[in-house]
C-alpha positions in Angstrom: 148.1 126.7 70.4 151.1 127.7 72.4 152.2 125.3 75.4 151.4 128.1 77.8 148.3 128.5 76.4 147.6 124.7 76.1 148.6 124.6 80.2 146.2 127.4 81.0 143.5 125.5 79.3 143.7 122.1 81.0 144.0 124.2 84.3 140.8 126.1 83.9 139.0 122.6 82.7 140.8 121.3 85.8 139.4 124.2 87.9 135.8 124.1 85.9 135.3 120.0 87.0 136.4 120.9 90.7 134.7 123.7 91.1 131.2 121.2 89.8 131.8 119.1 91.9 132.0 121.2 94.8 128.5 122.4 93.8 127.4 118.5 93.3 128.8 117.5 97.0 127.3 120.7 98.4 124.0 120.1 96.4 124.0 116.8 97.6 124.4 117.7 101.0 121.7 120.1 101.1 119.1 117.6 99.6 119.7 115.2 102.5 118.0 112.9 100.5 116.5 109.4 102.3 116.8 106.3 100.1 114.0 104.0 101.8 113.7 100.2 101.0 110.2 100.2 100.8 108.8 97.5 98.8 105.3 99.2 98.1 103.4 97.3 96.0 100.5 98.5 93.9 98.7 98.9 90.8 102.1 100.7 89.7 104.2 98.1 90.9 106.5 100.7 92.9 109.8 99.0 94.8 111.1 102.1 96.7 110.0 105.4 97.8 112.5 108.3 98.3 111.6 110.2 101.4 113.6 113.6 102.2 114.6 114.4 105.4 113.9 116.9 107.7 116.9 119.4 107.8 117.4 122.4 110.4 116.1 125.4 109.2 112.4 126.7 109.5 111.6 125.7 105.8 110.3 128.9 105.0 112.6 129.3 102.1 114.3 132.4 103.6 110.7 134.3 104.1 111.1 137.4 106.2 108.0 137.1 108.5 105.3 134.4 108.8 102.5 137.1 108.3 99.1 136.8 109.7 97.6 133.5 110.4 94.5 132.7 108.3 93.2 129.3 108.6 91.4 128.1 105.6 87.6 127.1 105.7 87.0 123.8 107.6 91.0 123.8 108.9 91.5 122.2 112.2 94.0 122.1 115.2 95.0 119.8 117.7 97.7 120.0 119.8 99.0 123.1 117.7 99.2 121.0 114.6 97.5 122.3 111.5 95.6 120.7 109.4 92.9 119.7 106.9 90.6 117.5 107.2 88.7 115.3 104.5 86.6 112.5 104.7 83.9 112.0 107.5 84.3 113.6 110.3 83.5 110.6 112.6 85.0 107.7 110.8 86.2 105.9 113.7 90.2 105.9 112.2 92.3 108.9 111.7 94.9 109.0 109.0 97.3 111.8 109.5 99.6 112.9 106.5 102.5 115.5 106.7 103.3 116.0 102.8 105.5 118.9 100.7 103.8 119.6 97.5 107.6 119.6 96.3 108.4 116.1 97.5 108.7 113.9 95.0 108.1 110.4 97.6 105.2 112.1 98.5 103.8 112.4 94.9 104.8 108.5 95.0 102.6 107.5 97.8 99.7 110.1 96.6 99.7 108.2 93.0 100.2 104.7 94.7 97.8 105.1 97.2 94.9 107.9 96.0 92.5 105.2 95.4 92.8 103.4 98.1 92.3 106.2 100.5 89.5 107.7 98.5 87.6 104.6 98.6 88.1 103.9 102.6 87.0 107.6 102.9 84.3 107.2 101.0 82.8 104.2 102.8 83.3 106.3 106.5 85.9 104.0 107.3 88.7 106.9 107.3 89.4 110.2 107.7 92.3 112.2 106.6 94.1 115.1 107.8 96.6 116.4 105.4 99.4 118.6 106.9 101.5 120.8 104.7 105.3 120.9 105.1 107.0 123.3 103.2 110.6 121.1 103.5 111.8 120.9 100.0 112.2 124.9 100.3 113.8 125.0 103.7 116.2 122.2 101.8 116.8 123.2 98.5 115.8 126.9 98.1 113.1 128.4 96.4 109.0 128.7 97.3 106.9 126.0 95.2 106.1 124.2 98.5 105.1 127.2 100.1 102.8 128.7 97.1 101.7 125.2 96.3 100.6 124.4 99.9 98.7 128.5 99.9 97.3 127.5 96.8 95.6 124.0 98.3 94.3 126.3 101.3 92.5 128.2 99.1 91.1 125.7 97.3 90.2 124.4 100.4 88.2 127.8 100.8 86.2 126.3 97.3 85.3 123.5 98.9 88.0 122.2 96.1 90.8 121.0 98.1 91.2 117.2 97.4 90.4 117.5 94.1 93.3 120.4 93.7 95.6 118.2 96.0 95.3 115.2 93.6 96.2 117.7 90.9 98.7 118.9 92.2 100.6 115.2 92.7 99.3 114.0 89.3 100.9 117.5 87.6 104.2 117.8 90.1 107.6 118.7 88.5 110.9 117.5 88.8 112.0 118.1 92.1 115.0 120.9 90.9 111.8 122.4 88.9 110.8 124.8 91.0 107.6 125.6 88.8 105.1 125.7 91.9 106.6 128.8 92.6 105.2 130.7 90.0 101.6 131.4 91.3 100.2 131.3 87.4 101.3 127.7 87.1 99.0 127.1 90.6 96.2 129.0 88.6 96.9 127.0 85.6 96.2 123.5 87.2 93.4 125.2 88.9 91.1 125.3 85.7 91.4 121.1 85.8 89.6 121.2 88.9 85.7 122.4 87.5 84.6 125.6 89.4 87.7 126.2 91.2 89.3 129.2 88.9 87.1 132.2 90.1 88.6 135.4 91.5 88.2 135.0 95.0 90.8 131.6 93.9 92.9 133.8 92.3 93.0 136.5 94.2 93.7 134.0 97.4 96.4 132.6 95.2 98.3 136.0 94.3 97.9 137.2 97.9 99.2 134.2 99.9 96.6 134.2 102.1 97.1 131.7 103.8 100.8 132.1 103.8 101.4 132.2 107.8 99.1 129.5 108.4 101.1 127.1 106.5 104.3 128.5 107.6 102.8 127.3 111.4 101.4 124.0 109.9 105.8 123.7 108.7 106.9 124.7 112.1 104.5 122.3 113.7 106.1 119.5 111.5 109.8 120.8 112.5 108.9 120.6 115.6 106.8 117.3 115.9 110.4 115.1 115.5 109.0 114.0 112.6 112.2 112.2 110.2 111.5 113.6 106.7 108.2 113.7 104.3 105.9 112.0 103.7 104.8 110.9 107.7 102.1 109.0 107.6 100.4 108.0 111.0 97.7 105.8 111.1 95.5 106.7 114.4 98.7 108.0 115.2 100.8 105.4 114.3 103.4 105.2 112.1 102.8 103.1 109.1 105.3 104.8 106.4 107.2 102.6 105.0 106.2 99.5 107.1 104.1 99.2 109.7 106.0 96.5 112.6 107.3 93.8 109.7 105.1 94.8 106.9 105.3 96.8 103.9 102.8 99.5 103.1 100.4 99.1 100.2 96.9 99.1 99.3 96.0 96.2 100.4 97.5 96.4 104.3 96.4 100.0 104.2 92.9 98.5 103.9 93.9 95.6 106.4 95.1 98.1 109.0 92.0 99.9 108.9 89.5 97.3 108.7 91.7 95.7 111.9 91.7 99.1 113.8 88.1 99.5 113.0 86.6 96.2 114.1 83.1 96.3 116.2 83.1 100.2 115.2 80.4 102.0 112.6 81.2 104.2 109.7 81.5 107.9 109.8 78.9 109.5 108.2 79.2 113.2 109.2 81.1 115.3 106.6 83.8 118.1 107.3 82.1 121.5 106.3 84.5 121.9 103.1 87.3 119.7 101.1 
């Protein structure tokens, strides 16, 4: 190899490793991502969470027009905040969890805490409204939050939805995986879920039905000064990662409630579907 060739080489390997790391800072950048020091212990012994935070942007992963608004069976609304609900309707505390199907801290505390909340739920102790956030898209580009959080809406329409949402966790890809996007992967997981792939699912599915009504439910969480995903709010308080000086887990989560529900009785009234 010639000298001027030799020097042309290293140049362009020069160029090549700037050039990547450009993309890496800019990546980076764009991720915004949130290391929290979170010691939340569990059954899987988890020492930190990674939360993402909220960037500008409506999160909509460059979507033209938010379509109409079609609020899946049993959705509610208070204060223009989206959501759906799960559990009795009367238990006397209210958790309220903004999540991104995408976010992998949110697939964390879903795995760390499923039990937990399924069994406070259960006993009419706690309710649950989930709000979908379609953040990782608005962050990192793509649309698996979005097609992820219209597939849940339609399961939702089944009467399927926390069964689908826990699938959904349980199956999630790597974050750069953008494999939520592809609506056949949603059908896929669907068939883990007994009697949830039909037609009308799939059919909801393809057709984004409820496309615009999660695009408000992200707008509602851009707008609610909310840090980053997950927010969890415990009869509207904040209890993600700590709650005053102590960690979540479990355990407190079950402490909190019992505490916030002292003197009061069990829900026992259902929501019409989830």
């Amino acid at each position: 190899m010639s000298e001027k060739n030799r020097g042309d080489g290293n140049r362009s390997a020069r160029e090549r490793l700037q050039q990547q790391r450009e993309r890496d800072k800019a990546r980076e950048k764009q991720r915004r991502v949130l290391i929290v020091s979170a010691a939340v212990v569990g059954v899987l012994g988890l020492a930190a969470v990674v939360g993402v935070i909220a960037a500008g942007g409506d999160g909509n992963s460059g979507s033209d027009k938010a379509g109409p608004v079609v609020a899946p069976t049993g959705a509610t609304e208070e204060d223009g905040k989206p959501a759906i609900p799960t559990g009795k309707a009367d238990a006397p505390s209210t958790l309220a969890v903004w999540e991104d199907f995408r976010c992998p801290a949110c697939a964390q505390f879903e795995n760390v805490m499923r039990d937990t909340i399924h069994e406070l739920q259960a006993s009419g102790a706690l309710r649950v409204d989930y709000h979908l956030a379609t953040l990782i898209d608005g962050n990192m580009g793509g649309s698996g939050s979005l097609r992820a959080a219209n597939a849940a809406a339609c399961a939702q329409d089944a009467g399927k939805f926390t069964a689908y949402h826990d699938t959904l966790y349980v199956n999630q890809p790597p974050e750069t995986d953008d494999a939520y996007a592809k609506n056949d992967k949603l059908i896929e997981l669907a068939a883990k879920v007994p009697g949830l792939d039909t037609p009308a699912f799939r059919s909801c599915v393809n057709d984004g039905t409820h496309d615009g009504w999660v695009k408000k439910s992200n707008e509602a969480f851009q707008n609610g000064g909310f840090r980053g995903t997950p927010t969890v709010l415990l009869n509207g308080e904040s209890i993600f990662p700590t709650k005053g000086n102590e960690q979540i887990s479990p355990e407190n989560l079950k402490k909190w409630v019992a505490e916030a529900n002292k003197g009061k009785k069990p829900g026992t009234a259902s929501p019409s579907a989830g």
